[in-house]
The first five atom37 places (N, CA, C, CB, O) and aatype in JSON, in Angstrom:
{
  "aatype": [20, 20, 20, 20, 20, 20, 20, 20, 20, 20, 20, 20, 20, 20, 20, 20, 20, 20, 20, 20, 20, 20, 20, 20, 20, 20, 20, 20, 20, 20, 20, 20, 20, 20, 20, 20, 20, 20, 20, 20, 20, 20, 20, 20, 20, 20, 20, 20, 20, 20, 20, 20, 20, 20, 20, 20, 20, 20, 20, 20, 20, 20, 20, 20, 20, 20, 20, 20, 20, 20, 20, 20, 20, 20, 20, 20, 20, 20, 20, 20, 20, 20, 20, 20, 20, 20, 20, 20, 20, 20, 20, 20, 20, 20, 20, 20, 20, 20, 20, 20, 20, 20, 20, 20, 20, 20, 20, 20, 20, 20],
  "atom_mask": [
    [1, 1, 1, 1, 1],
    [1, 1, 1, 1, 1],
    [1, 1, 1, 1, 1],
    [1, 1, 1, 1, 1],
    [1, 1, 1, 1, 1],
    [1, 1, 1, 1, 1],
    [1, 1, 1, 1, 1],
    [1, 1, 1, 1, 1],
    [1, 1, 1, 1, 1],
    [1, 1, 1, 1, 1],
    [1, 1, 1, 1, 1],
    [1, 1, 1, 1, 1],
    [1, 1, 1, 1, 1],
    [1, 1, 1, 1, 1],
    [1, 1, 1, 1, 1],
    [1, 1, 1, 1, 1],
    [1, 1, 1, 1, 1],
    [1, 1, 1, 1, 1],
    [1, 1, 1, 1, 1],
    [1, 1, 1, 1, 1],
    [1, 1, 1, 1, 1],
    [1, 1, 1, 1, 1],
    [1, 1, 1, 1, 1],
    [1, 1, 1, 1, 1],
    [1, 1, 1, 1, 1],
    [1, 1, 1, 1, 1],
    [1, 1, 1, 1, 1],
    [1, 1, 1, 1, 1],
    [1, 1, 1, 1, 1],
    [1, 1, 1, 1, 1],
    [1, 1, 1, 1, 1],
    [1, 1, 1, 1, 1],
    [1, 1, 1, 1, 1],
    [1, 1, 1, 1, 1],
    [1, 1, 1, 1, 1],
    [1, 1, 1, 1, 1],
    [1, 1, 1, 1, 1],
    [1, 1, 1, 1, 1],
    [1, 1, 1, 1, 1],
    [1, 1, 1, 1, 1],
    [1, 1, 1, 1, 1],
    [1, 1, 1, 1, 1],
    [1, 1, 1, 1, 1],
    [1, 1, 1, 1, 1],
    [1, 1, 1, 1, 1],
    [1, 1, 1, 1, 1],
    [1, 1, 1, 1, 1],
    [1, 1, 1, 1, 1],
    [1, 1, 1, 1, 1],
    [1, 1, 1, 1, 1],
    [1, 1, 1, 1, 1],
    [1, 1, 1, 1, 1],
    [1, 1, 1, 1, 1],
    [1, 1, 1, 1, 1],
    [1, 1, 1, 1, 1],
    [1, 1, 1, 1, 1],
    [1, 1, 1, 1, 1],
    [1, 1, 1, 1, 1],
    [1, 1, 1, 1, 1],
    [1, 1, 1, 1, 1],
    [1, 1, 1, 1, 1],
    [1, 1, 1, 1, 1],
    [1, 1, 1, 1, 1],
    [1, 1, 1, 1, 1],
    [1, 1, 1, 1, 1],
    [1, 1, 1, 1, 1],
    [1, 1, 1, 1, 1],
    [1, 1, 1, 1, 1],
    [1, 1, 1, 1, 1],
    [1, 1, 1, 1, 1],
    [1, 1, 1, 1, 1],
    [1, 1, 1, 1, 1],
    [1, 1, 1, 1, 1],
    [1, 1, 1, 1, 1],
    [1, 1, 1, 1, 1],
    [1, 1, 1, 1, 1],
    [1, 1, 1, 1, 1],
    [1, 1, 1, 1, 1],
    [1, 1, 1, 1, 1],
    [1, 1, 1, 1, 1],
    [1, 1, 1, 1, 1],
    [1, 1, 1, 1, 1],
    [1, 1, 1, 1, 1],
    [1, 1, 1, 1, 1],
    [1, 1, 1, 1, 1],
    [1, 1, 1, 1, 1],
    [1, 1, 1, 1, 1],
    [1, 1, 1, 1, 1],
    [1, 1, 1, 1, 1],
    [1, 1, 1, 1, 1],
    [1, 1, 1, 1, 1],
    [1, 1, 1, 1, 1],
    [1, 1, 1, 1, 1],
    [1, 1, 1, 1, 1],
    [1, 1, 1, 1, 1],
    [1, 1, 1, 1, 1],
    [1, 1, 1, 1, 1],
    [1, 1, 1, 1, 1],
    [1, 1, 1, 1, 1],
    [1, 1, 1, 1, 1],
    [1, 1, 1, 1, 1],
    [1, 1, 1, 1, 1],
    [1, 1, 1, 1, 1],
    [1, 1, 1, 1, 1],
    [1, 1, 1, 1, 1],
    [1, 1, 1, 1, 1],
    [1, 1, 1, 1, 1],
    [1, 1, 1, 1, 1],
    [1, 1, 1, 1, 1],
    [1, 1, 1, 1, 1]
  ],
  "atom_positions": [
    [[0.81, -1.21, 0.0], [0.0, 0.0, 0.0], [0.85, 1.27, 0.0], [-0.92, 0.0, 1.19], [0.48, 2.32, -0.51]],
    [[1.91, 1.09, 0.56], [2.83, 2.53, 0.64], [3.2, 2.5, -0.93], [4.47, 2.51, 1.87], [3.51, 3.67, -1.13]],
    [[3.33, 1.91, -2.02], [3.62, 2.04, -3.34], [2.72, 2.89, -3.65], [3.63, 0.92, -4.12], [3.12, 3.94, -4.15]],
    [[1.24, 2.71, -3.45], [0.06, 2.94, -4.0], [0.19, 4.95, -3.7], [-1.36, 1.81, -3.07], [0.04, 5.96, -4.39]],
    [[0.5, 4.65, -2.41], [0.82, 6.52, -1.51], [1.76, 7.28, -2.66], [2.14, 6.47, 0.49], [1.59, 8.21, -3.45]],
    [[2.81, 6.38, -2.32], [3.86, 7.04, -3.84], [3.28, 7.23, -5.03], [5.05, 6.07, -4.4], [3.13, 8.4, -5.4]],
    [[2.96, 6.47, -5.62], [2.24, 6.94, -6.97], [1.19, 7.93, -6.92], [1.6, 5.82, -7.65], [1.21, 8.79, -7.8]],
    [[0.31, 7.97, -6.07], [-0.53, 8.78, -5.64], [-0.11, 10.54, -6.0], [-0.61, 8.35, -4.15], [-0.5, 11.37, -6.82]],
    [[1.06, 10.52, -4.7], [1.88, 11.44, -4.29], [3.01, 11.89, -5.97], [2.73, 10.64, -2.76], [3.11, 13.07, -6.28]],
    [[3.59, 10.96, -6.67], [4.07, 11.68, -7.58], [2.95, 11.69, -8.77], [5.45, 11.15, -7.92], [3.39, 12.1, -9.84]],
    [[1.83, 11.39, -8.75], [0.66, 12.06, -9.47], [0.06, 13.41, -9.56], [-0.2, 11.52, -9.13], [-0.6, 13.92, -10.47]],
    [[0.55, 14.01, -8.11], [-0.29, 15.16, -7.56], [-1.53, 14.51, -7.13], [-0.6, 16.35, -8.64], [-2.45, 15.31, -6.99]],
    [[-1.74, 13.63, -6.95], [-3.33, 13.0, -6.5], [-3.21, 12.94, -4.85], [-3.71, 11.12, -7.24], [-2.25, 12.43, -4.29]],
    [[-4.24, 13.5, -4.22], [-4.43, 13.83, -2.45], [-5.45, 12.52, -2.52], [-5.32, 15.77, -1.76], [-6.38, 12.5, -3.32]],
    [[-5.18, 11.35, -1.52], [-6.04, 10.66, -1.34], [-6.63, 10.9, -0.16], [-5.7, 9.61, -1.52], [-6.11, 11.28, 0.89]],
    [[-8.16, 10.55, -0.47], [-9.14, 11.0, 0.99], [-9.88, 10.33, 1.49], [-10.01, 11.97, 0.97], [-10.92, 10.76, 1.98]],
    [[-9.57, 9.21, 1.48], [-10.9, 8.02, 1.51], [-10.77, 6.66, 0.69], [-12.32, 8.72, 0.84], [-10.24, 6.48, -0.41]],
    [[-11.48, 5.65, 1.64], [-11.03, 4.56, 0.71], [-12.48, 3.69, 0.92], [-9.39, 3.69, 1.2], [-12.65, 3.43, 2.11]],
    [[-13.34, 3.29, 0.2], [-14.64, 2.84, 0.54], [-14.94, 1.2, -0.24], [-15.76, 4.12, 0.0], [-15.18, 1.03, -1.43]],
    [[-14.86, 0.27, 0.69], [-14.83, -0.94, 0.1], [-16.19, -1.56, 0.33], [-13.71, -1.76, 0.62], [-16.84, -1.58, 1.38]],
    [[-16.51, -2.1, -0.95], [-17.56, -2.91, -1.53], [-17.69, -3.93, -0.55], [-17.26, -3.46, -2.95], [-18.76, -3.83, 0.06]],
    [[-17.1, -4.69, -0.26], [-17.68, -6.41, 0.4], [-16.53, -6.39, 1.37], [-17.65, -8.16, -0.9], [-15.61, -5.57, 1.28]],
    [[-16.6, -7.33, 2.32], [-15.7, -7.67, 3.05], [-14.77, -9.2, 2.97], [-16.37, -7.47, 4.13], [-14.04, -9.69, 3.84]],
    [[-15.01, -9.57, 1.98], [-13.51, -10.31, 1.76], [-12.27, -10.07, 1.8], [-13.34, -10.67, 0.89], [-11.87, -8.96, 1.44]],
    [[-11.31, -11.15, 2.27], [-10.0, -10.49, 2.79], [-9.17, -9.77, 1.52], [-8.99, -11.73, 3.54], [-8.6, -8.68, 1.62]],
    [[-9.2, -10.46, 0.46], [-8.87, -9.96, -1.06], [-9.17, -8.55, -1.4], [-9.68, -10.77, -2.1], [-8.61, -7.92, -2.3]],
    [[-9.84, -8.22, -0.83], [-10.33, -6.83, -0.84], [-10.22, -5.7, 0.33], [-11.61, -6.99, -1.07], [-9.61, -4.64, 0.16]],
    [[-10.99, -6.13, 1.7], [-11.0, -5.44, 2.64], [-9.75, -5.61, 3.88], [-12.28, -5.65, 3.0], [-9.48, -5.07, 4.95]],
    [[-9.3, -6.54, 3.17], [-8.01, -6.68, 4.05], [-8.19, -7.57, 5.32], [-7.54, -5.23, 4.54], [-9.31, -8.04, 5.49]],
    [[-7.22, -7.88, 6.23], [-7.1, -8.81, 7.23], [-6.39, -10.58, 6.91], [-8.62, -8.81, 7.7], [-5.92, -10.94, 5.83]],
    [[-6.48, -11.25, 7.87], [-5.73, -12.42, 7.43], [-4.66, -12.44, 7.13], [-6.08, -12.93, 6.64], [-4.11, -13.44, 6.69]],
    [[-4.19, -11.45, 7.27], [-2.55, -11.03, 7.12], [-2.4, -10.9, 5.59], [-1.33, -12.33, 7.79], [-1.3, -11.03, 5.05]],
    [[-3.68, -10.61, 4.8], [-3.44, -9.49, 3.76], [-3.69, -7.81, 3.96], [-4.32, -9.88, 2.67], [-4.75, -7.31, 4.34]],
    [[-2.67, -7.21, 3.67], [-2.63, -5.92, 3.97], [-4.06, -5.19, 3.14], [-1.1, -5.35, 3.49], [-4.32, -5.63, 2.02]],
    [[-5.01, -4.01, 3.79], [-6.19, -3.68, 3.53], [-6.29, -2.46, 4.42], [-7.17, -4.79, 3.74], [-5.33, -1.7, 4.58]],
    [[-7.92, -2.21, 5.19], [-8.44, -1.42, 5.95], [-7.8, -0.75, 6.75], [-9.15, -1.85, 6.43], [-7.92, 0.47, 6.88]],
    [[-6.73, -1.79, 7.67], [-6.09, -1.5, 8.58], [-5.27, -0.41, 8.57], [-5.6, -2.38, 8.84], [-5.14, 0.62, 9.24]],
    [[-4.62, -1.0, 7.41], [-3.07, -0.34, 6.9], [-3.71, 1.0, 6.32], [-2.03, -1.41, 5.47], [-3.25, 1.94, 6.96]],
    [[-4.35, 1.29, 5.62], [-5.35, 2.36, 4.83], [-5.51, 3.94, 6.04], [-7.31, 1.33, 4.54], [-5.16, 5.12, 5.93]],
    [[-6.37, 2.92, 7.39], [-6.35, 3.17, 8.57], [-5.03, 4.55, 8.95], [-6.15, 1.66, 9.21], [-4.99, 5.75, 9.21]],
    [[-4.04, 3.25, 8.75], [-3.15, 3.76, 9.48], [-2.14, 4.98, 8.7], [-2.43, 2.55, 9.98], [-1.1, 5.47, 9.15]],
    [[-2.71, 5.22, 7.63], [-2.06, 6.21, 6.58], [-2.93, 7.67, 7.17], [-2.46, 5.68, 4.62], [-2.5, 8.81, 7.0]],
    [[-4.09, 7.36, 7.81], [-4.58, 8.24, 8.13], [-6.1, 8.57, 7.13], [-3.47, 9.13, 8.18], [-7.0, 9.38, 6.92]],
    [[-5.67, 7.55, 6.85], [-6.86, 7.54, 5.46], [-8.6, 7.33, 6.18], [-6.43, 5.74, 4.14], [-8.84, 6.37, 6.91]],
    [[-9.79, 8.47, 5.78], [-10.81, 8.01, 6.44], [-11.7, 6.18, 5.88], [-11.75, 9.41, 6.26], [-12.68, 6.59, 5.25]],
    [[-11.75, 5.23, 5.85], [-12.4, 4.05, 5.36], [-13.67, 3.83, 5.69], [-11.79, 3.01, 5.7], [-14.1, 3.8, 6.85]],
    [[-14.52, 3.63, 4.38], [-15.83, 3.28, 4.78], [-16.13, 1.7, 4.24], [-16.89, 4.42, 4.14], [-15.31, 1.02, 3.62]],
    [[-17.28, 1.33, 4.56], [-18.08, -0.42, 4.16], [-19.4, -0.41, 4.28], [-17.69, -1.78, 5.22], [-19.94, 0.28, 5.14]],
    [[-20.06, -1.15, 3.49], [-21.41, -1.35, 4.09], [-21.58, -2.02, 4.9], [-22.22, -1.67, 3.49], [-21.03, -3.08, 5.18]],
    [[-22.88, -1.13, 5.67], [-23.1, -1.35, 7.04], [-23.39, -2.6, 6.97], [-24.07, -0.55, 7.73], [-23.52, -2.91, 8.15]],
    [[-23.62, -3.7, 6.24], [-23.99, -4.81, 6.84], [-22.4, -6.11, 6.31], [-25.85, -5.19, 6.17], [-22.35, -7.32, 6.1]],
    [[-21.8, -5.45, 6.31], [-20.37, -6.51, 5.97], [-19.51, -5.5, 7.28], [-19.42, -6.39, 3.71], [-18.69, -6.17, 7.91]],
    [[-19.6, -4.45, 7.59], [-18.81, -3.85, 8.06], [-18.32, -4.41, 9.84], [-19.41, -2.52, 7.81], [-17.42, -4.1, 10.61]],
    [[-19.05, -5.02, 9.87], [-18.56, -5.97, 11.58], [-17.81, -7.04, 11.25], [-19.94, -6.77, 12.62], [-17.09, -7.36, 12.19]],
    [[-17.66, -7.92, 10.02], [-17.25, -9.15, 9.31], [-15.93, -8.14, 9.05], [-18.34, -9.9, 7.87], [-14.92, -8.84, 8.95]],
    [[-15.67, -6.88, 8.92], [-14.52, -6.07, 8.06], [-13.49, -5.56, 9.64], [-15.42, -4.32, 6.87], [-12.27, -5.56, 9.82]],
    [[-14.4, -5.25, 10.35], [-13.63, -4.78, 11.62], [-13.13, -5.75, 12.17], [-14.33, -4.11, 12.63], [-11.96, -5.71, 12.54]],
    [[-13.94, -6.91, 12.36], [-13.18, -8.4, 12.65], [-11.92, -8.86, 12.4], [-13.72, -9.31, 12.06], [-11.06, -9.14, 13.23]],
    [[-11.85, -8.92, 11.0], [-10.92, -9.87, 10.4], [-9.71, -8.52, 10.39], [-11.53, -10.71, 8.67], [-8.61, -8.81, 10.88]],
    [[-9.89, -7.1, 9.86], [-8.83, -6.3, 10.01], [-8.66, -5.4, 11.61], [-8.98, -5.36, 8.75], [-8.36, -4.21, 11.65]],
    [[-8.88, -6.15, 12.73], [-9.02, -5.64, 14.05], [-8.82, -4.28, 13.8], [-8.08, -6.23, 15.11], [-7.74, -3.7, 13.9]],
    [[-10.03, -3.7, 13.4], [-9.73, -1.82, 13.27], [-10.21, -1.48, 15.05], [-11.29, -0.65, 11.64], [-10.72, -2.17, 15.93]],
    [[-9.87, -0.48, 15.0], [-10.08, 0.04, 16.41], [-11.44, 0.68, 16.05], [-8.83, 1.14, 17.08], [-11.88, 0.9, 14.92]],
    [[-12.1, 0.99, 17.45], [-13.64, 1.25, 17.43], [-13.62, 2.9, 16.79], [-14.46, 1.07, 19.23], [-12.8, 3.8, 16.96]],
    [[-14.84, 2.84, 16.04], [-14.81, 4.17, 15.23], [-14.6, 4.55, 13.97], [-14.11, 4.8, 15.61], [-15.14, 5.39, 13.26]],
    [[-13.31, 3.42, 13.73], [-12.17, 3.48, 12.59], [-13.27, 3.54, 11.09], [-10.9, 1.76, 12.68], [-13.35, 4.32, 10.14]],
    [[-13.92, 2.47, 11.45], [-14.82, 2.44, 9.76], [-16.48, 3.13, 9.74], [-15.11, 0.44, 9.19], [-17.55, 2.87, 10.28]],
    [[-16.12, 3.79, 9.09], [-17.93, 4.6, 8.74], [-18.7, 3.65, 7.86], [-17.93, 6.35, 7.64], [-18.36, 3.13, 6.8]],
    [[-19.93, 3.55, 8.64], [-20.78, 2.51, 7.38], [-21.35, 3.01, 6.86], [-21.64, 1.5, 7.53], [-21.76, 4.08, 7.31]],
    [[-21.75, 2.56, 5.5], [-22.56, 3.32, 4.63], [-23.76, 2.13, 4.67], [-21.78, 3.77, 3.0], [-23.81, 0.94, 5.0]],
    [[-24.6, 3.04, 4.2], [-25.92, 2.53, 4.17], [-27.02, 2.81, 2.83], [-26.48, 3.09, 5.42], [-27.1, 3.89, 2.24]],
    [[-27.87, 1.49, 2.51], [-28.59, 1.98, 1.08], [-28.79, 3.39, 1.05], [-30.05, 1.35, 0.82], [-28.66, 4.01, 2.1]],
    [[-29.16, 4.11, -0.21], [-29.35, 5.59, -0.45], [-28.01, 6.69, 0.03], [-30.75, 5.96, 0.42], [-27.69, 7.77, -0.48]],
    [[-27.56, 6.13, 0.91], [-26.6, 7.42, 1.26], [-25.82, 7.67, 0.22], [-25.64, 7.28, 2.48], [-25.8, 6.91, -0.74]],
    [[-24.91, 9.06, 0.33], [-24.37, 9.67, -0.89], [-23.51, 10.3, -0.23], [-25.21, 10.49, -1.82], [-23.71, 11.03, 0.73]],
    [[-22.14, 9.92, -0.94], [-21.03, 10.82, -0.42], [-20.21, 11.34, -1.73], [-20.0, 9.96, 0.67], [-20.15, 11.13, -2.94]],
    [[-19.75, 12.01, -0.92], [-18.42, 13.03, -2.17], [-17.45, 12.19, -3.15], [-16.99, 14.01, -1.13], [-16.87, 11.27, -2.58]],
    [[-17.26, 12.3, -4.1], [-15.99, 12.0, -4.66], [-15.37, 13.56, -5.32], [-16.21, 10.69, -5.88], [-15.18, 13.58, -6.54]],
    [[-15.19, 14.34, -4.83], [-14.55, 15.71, -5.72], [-16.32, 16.3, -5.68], [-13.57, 15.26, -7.87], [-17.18, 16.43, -4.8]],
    [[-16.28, 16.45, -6.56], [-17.45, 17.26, -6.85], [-18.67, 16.37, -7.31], [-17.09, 18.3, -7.97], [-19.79, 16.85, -7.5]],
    [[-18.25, 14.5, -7.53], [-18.89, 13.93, -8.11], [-19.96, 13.32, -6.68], [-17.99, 13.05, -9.08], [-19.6, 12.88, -5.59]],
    [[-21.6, 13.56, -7.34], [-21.9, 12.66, -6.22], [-21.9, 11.22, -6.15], [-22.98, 12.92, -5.86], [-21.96, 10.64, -7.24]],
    [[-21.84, 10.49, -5.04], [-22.09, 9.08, -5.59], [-23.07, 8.06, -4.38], [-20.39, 8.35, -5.9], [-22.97, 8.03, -3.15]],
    [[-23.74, 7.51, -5.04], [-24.79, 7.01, -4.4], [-24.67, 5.15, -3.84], [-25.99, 7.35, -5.5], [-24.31, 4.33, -4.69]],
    [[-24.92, 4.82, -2.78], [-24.66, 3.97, -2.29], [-25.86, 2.76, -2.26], [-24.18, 4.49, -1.26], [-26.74, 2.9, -1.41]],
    [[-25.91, 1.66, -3.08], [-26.35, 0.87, -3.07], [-26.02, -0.59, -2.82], [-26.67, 1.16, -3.72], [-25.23, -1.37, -3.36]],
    [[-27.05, -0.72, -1.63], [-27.14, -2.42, -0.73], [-27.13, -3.4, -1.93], [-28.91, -2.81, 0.38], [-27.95, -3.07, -2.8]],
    [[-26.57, -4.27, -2.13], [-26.43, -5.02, -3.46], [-25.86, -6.74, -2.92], [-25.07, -4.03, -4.62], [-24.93, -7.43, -3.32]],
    [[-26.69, -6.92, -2.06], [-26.46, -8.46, -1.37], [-26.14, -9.13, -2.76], [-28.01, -9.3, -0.41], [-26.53, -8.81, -3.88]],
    [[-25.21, -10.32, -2.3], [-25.34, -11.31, -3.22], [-23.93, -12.32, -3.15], [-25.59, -10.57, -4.68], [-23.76, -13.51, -2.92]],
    [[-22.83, -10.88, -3.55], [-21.18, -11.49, -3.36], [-21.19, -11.9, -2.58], [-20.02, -10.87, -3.27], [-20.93, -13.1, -2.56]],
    [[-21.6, -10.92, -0.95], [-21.68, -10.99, 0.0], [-22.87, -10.24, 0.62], [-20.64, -10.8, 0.28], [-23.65, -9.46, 0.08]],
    [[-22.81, -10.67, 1.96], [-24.37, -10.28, 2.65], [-24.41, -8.94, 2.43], [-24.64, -10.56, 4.38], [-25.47, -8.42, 2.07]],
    [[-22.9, -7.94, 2.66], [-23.42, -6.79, 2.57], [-22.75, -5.69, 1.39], [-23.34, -6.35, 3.94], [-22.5, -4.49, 1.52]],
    [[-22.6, -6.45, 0.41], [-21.88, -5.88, -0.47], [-22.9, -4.82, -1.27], [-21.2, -6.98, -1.31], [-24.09, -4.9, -1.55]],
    [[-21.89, -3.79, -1.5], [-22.75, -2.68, -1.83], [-21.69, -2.21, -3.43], [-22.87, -1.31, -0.23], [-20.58, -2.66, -3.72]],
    [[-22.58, -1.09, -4.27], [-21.88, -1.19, -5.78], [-22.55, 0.9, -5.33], [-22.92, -2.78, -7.7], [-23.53, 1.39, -4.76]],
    [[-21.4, 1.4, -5.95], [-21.31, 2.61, -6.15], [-21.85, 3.3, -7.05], [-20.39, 2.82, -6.2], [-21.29, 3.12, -8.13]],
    [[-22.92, 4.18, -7.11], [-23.26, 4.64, -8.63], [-23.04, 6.08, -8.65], [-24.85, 4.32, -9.14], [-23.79, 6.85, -8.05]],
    [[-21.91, 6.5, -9.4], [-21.93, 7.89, -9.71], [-22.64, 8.36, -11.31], [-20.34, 8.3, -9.6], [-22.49, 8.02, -12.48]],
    [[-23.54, 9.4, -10.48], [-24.13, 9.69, -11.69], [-23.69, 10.29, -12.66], [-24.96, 10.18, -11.58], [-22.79, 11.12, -12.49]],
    [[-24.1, 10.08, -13.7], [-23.58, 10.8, -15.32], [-22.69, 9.82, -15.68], [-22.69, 12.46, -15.38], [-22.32, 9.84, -16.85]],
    [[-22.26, 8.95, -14.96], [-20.6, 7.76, -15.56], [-20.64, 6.54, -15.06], [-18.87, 8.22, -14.97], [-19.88, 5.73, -15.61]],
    [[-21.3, 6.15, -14.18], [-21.61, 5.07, -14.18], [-21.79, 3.96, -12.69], [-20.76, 4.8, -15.07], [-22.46, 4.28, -11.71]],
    [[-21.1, 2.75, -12.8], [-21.26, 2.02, -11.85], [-19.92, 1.71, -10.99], [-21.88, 0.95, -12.37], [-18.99, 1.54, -11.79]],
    [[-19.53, 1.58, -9.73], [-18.51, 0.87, -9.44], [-19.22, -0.38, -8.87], [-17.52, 1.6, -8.55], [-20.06, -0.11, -8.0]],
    [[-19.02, -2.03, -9.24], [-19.33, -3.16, -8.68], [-18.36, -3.92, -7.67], [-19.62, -3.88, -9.69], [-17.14, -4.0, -7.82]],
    [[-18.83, -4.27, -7.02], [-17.74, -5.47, -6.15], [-17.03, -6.0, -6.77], [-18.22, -6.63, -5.48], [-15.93, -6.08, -6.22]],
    [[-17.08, -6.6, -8.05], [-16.36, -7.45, -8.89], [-15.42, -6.09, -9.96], [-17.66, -8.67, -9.82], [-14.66, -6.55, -10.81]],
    [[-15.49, -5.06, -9.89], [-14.84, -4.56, -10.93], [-15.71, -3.81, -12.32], [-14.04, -5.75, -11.31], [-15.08, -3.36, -13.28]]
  ]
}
């Protein structure tokens, strides 16, 4: 993940947030794959949906507070873009898929 900071950083790109779809370790980290935690610990704010997000604090022992859940309908910032948060069970119990409007979808799978 510190690669990811570097590139970031010689991009000019400010990262502000990191908001994960499902809670598998492949993704959300833990199991002694680097994820949430580490994200965490960059200072980075991390969000999950609220219903994977206890399965996410688990496996990456975040400290209490650490992850904001999102929940169907809610809408948060990307820059100026809004983006809307949809409950999308299936991958997983609480996997959720991103829709920013005017461009499109982000899915669990990519």
């Amino acid at each position: 993940l510190e690669a990811v900071w570097r590139f970031a950083e010689a991009l000019g790109v400010d990262i502000r947030g990191a908001i994960y779809t499902h809670a598998h370790a492949d993704h959300a980290g833990g199991m002694g794959v680097p994820g949430c935690r580490e994200v965490h610990g960059f200072g980075c704010p991390i969000s999950a949906g609220e219903h994977d997000a206890e399965v996410i604090r688990h496996q990456c022992a975040l400290p209490d507070g650490a992850l904001r859940e999102l929940r169907d309908g809610d809408l948060v910032g990307l820059g100026s873009l809004p983006v809307h948060v949809l409950h999308t069970p299936g991958h997983t119990p609480g996997s959720i898929c991103l829709l920013l409007s005017g461009v499109g979808a982000l899915t669990p799978r990519g």
